[in-house]
Structures are given as C-alpha cells and as structure tokens.
C-alpha positions, 0 to 999 in steps of 0.5 A, spaced: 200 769 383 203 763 387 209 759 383 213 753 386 218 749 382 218 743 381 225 740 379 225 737 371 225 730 369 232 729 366 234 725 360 242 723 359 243 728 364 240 733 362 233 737 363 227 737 360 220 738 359 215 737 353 212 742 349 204 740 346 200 742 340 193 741 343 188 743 338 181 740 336 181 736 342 188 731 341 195 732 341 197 735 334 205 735 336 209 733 341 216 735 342 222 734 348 225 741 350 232 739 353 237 743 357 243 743 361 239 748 366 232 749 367 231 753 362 229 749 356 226 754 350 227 752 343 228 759 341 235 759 346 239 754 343 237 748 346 236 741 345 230 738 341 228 731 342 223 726 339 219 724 345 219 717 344 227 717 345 224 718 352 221 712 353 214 715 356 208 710 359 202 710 355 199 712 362 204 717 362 202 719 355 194 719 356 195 723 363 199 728 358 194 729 354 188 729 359 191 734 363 191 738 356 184 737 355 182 738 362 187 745 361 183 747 354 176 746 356 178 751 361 178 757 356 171 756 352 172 756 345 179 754 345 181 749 339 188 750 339 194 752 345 201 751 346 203 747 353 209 746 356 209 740 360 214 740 366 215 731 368 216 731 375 223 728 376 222 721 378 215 722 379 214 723 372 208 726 374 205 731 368 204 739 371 202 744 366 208 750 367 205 755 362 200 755 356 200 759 350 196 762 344 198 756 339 204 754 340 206 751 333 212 754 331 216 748 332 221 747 326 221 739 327 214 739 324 214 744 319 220 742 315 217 735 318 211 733 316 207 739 318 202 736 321 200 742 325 199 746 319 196 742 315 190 739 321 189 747 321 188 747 314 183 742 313 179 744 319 178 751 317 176 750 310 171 744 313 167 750 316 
C-alpha cells in the first residue's frame, strides 16, 4: 500500500472534501463534508454543506464525475458506490480518496428529497 496526502480545499476556513453517490452511471447525490481538521465524516459531528455553496466549476464538476465513472468501471458490475472526493487545495484538482459499498446514508437526501432511494426503487422494479 502506498498513501500520500494531499491537503484539502477549504471553504470559510475550514476543510472539506465531497461524498458522491454514483450509481447507474451518474451522480445521484452530492454532499460537502467540512471540518475544522482533516477529518471530515459526517457521522463525526462535522459539517454538511450543499455543494453549490461551494461555487465549483462546470469543469470542475464534469472532472468529479468522470473520475467516478472512470473508478466504477473499474469493478464490473458495480451500479452503485460511495466516493470521497478530496479537491486538491488550490488546484482543485479531484482525487478519489476512498470508495465504498453504496455510500447512501446521507441525511440531506433522506429527509430531503430522497432522491438516492427512490433512483434505486425504480431501477430495481424496472428489472
């Protein structure tokens, strides 16, 4: 195993870094993780941010979902996965810091619009 840090974007002094629900192919669900250290799991107390208080690109954005695509088709088969997205302070360059199962117990969607359950519903009783 090989690790390097990269340090985090920050927003209003703090770091973040972004959690994507990728499944069937697109970005279900987007949520901004912030922290005043460099952790930034939700389930630790930090902050949850919309992303577009964050004022990304649309090159930005396209790149964070490419590498997504690019990361699921690496696992045949895959038709959902969380992934953390670390932005590269000042660069904002996107790197994949860790990927999980499905990733889609965000409380911003559930009690939101619950968009990630419902997409998941309506695929599984397509089939």
């Amino acid at each position: 195993m090989v690790e390097r840090w990269h340090p985090k974007a920050n927003f209003h002094g703090k770091s973040y870094d972004l959690r994507v629900v990728f499944q069937f192919g697109h970005i279900a669900f987007m949520v901004a993780r912030q922290s005043a250290g460099p952790i930034t799991n939700l389930h630790l107390n930090n902050q949850a941010l919309p992303v577009a208080s964050l004022g990304l690109t649309p090159p930005i954005l396209d790149e964070i979902g490419n590498i997504c695509a690019q990361a699921c088709s690496a696992f045949p088969g895959l038709s959902m996965a969380g992934v953390d997205i670390l932005l590269e302070q000042g660069t904002l360059r996107p790197r994949i810091i860790e990927m999980n199962g499905q990733g889609d117990l965000i409380y911003q969607d559930i009690y939101g619009e619950n968009r990630i359950y419902r997409e998941q519903a309506r695929h599984f009783l397509k089939g």
